[in-house]
C-alpha positions as CSV (number, residue, x, y, z in Angstrom):
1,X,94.9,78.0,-115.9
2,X,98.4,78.4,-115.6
3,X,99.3,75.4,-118.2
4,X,96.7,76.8,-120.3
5,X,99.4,80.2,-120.3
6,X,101.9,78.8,-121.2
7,X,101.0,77.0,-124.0
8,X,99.4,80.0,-125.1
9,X,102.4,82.2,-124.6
10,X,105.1,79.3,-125.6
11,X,102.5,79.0,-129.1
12,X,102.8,82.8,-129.8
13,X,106.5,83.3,-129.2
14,X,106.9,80.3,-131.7
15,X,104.5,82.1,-134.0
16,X,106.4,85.0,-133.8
17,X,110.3,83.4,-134.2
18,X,109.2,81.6,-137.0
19,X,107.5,84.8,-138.7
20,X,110.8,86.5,-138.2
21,X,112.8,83.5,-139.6
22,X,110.6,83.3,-142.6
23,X,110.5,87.1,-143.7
24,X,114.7,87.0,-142.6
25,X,116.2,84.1,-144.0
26,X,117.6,84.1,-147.6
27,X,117.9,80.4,-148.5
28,X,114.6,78.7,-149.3
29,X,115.2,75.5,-147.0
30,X,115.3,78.2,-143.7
31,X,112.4,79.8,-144.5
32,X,110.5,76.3,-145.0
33,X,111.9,75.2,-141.2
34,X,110.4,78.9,-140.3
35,X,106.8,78.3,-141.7
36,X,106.8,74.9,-139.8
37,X,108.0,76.8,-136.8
38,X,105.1,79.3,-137.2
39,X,102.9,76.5,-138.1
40,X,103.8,74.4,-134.6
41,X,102.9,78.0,-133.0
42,X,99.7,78.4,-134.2
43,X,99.1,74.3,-133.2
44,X,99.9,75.0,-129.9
45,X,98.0,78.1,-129.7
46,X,95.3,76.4,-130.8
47,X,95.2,73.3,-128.6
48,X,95.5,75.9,-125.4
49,X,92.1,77.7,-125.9
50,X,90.6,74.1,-126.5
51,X,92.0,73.3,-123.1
52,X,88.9,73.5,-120.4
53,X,89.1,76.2,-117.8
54,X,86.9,74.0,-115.5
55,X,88.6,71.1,-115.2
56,X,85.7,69.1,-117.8
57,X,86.0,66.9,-120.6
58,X,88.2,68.5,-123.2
59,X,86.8,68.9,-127.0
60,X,88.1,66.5,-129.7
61,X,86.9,68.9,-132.4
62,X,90.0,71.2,-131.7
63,X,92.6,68.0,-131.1
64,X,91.1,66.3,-134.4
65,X,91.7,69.9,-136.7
66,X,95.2,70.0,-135.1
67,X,96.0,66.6,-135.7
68,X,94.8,67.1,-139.5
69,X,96.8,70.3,-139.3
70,X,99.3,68.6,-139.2
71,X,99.3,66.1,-142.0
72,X,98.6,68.4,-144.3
73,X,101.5,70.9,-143.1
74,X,103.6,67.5,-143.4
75,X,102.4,67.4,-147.2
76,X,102.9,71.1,-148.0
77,X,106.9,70.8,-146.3
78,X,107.4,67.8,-148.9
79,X,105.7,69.7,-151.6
80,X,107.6,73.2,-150.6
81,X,111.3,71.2,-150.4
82,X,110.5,69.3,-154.2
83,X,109.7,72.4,-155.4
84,X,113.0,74.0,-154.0
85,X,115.1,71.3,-155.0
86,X,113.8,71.6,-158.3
87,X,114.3,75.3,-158.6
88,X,118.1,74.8,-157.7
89,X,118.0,72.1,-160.2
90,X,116.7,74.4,-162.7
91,X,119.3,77.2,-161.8
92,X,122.8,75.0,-162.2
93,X,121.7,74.4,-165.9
């Protein structure tokens, strides 16, 4: 119970610093780190209330969404950073 807490907490306060770092940063690179902050949060949010209370076998459903979370976060970071690189490209000319 208490692991399960802390993950839960640790997930939300990342949630919430990477929220705050997305809405506050100007340059487009910080606020990208931020959403992958916010996106780690809402991972580890995620894999604490898959955790069993009980002490039984744990879910894979939840570890295999997580897992495919993160690929796809890993694809939308290169995506976000080509398109940002790009834009400042597309502002020197």
């Amino acid at each position: 119970m208490i692991t399960q807490m802390l993950f839960g907490l640790t997930g939300v306060a990342l949630m919430v610093l990477g929220l705050r770092g997305a809405l506050l940063h100007a340059s487009n690179l910080g606020r990208v780190i931020a959403i992958n902050v916010c996106g780690a949060g809402v991972f580890l949010m995620f894999v604490a209330i898959a955790f069993p209370v009980g002490g039984g076998s744990t879910d894979a459903v939840p570890h295999a969404l997580v897992l495919t979370g993160i690929v796809v976060a890993v694809s939308a970071t290169a995506l976000a950073l080509a398109l940002g690189r790009r834009l400042l490209e597309a502002r020197d000319e």
